[in-house]
mmCIF file of the N, C-alpha and C atoms, coordinates in Angstrom:
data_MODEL
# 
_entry.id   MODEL 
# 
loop_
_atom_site.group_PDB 
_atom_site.id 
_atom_site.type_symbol 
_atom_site.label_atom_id 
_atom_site.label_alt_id 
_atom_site.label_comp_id 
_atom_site.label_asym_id 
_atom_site.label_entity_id 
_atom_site.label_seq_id 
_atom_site.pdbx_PDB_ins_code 
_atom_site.Cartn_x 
_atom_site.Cartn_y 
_atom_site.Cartn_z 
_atom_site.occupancy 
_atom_site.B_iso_or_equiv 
_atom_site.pdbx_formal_charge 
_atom_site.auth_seq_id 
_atom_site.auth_comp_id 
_atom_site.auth_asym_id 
_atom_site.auth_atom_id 
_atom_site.pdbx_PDB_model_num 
ATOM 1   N N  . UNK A 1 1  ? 3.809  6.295   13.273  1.00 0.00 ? 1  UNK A N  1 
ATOM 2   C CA . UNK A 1 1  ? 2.658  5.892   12.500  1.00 0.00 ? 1  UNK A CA 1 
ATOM 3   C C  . UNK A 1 1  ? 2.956  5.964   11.002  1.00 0.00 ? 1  UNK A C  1 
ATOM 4   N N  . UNK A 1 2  ? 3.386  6.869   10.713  1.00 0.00 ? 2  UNK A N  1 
ATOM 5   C CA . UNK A 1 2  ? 3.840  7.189   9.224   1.00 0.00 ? 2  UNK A CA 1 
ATOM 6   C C  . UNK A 1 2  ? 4.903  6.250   8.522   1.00 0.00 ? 2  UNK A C  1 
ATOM 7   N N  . UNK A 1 3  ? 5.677  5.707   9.479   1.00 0.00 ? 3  UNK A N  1 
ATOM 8   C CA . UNK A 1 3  ? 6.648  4.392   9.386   1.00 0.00 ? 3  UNK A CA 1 
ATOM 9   C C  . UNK A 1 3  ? 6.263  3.166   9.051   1.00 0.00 ? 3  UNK A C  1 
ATOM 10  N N  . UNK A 1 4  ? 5.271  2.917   9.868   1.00 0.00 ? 4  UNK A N  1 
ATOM 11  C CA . UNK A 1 4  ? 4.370  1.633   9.730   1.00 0.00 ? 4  UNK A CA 1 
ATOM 12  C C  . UNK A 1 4  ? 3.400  1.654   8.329   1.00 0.00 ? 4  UNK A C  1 
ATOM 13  N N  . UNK A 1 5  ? 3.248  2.651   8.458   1.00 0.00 ? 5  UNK A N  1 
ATOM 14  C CA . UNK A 1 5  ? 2.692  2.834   6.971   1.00 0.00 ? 5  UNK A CA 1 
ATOM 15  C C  . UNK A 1 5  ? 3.382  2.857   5.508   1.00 0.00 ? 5  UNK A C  1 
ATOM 16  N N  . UNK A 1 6  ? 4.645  3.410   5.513   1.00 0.00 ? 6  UNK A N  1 
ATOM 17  C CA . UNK A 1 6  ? 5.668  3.145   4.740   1.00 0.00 ? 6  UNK A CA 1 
ATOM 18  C C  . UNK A 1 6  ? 5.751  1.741   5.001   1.00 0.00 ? 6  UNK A C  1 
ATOM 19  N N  . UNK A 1 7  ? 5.955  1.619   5.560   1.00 0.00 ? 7  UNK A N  1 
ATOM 20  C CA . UNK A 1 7  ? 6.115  -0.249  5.850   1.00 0.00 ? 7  UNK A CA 1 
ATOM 21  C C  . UNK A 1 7  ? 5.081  -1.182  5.106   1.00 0.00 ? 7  UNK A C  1 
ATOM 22  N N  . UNK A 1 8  ? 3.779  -0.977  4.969   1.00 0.00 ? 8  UNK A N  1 
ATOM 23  C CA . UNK A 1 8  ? 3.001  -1.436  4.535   1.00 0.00 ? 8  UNK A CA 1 
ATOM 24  C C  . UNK A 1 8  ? 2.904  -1.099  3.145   1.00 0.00 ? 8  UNK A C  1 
ATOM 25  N N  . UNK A 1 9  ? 2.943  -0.335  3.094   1.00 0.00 ? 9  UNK A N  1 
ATOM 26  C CA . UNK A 1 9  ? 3.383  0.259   1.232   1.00 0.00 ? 9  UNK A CA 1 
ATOM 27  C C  . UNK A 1 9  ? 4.046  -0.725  0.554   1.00 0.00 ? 9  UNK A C  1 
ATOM 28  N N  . UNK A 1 10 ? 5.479  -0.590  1.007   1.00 0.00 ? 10 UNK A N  1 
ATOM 29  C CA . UNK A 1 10 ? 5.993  -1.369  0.433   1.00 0.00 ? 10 UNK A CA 1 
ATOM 30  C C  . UNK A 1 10 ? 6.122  -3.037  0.968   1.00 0.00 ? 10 UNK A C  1 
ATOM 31  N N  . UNK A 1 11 ? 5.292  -3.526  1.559   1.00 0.00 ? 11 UNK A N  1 
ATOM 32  C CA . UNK A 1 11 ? 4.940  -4.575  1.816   1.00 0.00 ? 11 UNK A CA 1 
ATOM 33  C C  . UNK A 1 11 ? 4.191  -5.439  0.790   1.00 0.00 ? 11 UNK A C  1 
ATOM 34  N N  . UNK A 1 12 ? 2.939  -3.864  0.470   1.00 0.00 ? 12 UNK A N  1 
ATOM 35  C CA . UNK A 1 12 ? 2.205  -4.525  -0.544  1.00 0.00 ? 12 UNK A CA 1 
ATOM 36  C C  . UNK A 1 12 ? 2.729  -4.895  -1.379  1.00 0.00 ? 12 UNK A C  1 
ATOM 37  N N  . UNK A 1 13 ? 3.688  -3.439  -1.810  1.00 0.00 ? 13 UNK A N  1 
ATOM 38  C CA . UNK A 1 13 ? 4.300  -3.531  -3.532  1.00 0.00 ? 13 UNK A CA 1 
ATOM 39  C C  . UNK A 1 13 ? 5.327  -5.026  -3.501  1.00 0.00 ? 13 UNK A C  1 
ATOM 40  N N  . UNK A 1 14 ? 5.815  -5.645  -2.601  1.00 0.00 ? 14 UNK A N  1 
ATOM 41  C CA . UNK A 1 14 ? 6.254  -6.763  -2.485  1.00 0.00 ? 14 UNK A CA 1 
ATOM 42  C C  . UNK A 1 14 ? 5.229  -8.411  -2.755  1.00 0.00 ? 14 UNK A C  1 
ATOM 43  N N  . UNK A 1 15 ? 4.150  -8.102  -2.087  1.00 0.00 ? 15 UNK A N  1 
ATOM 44  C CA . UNK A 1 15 ? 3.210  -9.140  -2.628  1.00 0.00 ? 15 UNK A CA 1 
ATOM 45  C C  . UNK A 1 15 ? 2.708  -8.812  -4.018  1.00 0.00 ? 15 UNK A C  1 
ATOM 46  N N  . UNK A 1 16 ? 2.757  -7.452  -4.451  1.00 0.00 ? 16 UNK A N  1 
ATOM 47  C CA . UNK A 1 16 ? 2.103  -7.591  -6.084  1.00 0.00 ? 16 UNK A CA 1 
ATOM 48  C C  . UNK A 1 16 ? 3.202  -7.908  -6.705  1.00 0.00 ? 16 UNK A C  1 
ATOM 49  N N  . UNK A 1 17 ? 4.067  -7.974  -6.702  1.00 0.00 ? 17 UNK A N  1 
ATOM 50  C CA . UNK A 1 17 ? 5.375  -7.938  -7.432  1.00 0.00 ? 17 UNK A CA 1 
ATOM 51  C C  . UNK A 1 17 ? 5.322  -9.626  -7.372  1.00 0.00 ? 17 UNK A C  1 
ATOM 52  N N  . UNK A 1 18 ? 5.276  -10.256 -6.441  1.00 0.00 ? 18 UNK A N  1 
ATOM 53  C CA . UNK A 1 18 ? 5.100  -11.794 -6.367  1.00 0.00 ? 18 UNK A CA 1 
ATOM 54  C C  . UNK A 1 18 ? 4.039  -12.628 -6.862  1.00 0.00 ? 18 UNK A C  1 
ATOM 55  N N  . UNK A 1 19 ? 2.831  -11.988 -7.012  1.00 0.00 ? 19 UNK A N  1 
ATOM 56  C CA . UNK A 1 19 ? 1.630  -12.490 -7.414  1.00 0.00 ? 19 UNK A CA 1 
ATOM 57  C C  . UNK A 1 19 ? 1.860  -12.443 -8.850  1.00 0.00 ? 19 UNK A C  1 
ATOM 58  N N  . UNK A 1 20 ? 2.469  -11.093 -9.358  1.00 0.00 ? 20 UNK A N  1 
ATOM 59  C CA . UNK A 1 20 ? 2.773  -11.638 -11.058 1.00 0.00 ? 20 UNK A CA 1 
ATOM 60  C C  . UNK A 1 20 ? 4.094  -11.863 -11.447 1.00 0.00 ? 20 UNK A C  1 
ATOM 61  N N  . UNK A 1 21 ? 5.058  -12.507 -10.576 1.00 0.00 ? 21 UNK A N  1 
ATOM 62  C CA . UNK A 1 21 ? 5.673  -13.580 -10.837 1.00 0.00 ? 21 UNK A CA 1 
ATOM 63  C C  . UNK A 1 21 ? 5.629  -14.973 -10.611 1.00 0.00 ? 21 UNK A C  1 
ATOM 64  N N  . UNK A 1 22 ? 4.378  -15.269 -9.912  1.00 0.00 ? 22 UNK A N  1 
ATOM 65  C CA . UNK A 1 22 ? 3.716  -16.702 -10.160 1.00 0.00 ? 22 UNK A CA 1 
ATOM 66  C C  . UNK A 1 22 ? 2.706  -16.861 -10.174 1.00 0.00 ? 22 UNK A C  1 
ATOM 67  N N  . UNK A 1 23 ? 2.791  -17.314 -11.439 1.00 0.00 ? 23 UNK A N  1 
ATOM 68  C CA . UNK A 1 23 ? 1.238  -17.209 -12.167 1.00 0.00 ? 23 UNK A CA 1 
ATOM 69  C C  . UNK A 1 23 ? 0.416  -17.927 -11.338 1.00 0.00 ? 23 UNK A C  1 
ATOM 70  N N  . UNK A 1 24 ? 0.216  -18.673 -10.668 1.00 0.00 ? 24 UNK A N  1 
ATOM 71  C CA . UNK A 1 24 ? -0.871 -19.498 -9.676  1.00 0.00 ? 24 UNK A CA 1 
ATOM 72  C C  . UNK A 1 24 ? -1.519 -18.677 -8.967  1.00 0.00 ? 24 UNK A C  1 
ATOM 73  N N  . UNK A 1 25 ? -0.723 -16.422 -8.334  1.00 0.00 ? 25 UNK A N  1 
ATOM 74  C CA . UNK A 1 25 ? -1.045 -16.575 -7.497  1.00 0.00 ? 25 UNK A CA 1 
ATOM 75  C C  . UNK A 1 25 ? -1.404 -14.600 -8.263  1.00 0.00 ? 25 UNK A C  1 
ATOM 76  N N  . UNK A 1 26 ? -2.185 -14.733 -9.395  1.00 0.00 ? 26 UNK A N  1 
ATOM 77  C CA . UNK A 1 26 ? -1.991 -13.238 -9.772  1.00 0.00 ? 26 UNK A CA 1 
ATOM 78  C C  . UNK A 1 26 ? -3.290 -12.925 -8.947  1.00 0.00 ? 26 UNK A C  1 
ATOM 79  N N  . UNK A 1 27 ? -4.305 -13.588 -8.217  1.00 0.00 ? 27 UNK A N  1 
ATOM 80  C CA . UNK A 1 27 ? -5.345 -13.225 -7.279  1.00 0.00 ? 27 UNK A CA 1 
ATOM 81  C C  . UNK A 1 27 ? -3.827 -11.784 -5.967  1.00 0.00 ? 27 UNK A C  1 
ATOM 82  N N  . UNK A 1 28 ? -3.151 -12.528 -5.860  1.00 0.00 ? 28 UNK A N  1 
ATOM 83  C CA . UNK A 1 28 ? -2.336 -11.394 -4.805  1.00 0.00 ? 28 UNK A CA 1 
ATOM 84  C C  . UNK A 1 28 ? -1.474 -10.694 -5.202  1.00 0.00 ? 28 UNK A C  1 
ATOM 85  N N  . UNK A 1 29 ? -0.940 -10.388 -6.987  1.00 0.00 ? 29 UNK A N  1 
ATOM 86  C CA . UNK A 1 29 ? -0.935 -9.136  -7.132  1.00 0.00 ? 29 UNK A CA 1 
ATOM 87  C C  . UNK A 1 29 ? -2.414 -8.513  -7.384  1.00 0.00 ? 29 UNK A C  1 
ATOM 88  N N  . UNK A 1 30 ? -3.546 -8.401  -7.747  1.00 0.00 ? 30 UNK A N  1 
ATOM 89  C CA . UNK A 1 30 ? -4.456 -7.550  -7.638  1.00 0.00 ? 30 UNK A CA 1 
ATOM 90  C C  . UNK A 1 30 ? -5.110 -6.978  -5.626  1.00 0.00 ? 30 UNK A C  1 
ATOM 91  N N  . UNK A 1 31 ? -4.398 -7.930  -5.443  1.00 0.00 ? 31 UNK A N  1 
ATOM 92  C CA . UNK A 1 31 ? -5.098 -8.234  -3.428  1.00 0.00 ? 31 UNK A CA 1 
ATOM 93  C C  . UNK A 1 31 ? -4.467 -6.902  -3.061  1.00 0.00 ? 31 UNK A C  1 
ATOM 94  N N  . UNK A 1 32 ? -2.644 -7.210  -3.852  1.00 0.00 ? 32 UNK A N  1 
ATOM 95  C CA . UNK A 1 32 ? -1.589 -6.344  -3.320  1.00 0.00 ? 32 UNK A CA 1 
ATOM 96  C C  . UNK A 1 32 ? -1.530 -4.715  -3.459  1.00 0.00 ? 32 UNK A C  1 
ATOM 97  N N  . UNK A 1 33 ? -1.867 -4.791  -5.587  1.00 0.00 ? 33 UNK A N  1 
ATOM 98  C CA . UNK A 1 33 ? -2.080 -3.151  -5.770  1.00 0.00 ? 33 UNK A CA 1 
ATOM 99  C C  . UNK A 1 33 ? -3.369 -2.728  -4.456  1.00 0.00 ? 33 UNK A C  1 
ATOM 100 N N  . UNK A 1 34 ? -4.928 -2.988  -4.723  1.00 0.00 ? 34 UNK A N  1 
ATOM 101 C CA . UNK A 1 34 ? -6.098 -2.840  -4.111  1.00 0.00 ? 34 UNK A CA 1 
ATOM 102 C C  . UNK A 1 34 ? -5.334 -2.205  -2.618  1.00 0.00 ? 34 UNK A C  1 
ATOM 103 N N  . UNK A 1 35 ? -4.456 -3.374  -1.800  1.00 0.00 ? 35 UNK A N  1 
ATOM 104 C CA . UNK A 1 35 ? -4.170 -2.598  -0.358  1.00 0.00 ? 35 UNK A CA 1 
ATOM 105 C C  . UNK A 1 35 ? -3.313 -0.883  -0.276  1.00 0.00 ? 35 UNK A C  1 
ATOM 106 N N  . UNK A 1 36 ? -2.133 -1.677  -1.911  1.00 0.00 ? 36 UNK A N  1 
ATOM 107 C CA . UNK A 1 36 ? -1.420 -0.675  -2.022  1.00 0.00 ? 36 UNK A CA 1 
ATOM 108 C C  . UNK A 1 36 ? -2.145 0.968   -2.186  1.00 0.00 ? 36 UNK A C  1 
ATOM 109 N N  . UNK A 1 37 ? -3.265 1.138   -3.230  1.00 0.00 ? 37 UNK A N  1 
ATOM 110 C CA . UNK A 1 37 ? -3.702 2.282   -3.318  1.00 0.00 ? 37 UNK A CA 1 
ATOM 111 C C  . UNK A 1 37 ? -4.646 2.822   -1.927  1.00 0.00 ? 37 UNK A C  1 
ATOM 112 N N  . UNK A 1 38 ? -5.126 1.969   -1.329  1.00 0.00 ? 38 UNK A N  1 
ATOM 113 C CA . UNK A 1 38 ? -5.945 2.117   -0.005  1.00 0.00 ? 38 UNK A CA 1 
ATOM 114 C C  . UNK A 1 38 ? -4.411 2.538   0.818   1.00 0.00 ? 38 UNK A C  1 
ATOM 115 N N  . UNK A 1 39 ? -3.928 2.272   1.252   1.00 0.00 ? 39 UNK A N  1 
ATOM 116 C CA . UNK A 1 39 ? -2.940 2.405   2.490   1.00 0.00 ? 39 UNK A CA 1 
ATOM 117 C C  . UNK A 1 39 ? -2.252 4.444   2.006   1.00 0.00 ? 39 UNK A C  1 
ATOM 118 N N  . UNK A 1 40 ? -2.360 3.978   0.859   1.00 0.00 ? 40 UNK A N  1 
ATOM 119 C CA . UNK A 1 40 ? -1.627 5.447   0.203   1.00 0.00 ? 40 UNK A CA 1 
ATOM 120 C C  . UNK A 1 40 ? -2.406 6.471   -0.065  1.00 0.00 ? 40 UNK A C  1 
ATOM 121 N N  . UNK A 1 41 ? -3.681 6.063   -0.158  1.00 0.00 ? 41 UNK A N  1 
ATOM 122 C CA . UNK A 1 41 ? -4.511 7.510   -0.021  1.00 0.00 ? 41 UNK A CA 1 
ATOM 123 C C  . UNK A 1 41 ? -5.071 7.630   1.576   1.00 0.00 ? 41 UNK A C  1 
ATOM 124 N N  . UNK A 1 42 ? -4.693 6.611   2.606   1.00 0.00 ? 42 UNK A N  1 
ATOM 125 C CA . UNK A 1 42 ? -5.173 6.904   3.955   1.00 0.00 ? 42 UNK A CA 1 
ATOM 126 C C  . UNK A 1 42 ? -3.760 7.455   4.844   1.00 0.00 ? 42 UNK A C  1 
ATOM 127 N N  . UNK A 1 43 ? -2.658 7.877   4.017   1.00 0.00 ? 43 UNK A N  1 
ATOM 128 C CA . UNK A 1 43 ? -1.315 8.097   4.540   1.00 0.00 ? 43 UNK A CA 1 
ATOM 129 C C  . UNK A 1 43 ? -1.620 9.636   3.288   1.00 0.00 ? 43 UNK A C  1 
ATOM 130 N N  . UNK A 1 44 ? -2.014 9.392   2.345   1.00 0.00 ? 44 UNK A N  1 
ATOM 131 C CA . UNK A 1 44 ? -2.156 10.908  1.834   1.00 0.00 ? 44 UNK A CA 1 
ATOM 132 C C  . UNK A 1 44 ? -3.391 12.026  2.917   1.00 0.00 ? 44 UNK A C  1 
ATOM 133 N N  . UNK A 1 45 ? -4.281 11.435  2.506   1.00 0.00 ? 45 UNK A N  1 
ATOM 134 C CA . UNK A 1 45 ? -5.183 11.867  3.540   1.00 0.00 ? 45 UNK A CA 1 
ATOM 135 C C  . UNK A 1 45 ? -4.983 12.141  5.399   1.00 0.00 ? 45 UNK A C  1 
ATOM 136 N N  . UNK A 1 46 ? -4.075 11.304  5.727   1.00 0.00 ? 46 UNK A N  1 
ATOM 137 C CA . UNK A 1 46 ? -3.799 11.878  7.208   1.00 0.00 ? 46 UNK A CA 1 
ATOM 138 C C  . UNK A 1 46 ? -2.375 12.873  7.164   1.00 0.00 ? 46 UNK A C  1 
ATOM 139 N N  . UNK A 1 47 ? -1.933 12.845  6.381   1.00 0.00 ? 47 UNK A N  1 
ATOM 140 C CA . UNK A 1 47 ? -0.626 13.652  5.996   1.00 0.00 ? 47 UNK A CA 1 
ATOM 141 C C  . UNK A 1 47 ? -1.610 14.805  5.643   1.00 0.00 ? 47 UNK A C  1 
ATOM 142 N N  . UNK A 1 48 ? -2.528 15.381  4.713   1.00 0.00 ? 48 UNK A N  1 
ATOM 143 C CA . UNK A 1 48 ? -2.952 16.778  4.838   1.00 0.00 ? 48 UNK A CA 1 
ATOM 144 C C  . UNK A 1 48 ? -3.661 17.215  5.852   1.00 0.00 ? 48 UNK A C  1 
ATOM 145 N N  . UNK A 1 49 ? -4.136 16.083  6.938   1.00 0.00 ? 49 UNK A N  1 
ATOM 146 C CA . UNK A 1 49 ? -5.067 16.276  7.605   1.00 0.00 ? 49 UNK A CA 1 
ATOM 147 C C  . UNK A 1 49 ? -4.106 17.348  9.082   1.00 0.00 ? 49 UNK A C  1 
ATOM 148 N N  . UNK A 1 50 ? -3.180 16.641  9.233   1.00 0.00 ? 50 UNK A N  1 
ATOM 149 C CA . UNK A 1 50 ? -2.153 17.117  9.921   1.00 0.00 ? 50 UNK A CA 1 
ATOM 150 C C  . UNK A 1 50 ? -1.639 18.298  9.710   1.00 0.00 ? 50 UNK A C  1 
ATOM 151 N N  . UNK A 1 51 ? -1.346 18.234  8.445   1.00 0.00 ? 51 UNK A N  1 
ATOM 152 C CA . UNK A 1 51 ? -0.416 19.441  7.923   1.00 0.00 ? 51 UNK A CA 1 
ATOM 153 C C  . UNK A 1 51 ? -0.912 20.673  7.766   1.00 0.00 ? 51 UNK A C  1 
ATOM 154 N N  . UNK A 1 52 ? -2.578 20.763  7.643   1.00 0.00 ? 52 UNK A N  1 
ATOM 155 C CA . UNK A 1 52 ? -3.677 21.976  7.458   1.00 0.00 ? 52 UNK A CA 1 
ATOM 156 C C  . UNK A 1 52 ? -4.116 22.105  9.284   1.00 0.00 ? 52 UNK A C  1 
ATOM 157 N N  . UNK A 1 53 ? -3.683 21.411  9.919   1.00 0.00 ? 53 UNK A N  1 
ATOM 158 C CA . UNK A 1 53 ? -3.868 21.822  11.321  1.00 0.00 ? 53 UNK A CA 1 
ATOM 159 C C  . UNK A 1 53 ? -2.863 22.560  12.399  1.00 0.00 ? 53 UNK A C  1 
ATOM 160 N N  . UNK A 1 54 ? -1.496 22.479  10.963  1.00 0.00 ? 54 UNK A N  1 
ATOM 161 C CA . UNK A 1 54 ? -0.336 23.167  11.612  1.00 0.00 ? 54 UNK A CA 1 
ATOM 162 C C  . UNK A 1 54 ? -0.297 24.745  11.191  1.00 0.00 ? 54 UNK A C  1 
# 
């Protein structure tokens, strides 16, 4: 699970990185950060959630 999520991380950071290198498409770097900070505080958040149950 934690893989797939790394995965998506940097998935995003791959579409924001593309959205402001073409300008037509800076709607998906903002699409990209927005998923990026969501995916990373729901991988922060299940990472303590885990870790305070050990």
């Amino acid at each position: 699970m934690v893989g797939f999520l790394v995965f998506l991380l940097i998935a995003w950071l791959v579409l924001s990185v593309l959205g402001f290198v073409i300008k037509g498409l800076l709607w998906l770097a903002f699409l990209g950060i927005v998923l990026f900070v969501v995916t990373a505080i729901f991988l922060w958040v299940k990472r303590k959630a885990t870790g305070a149950a050990r």
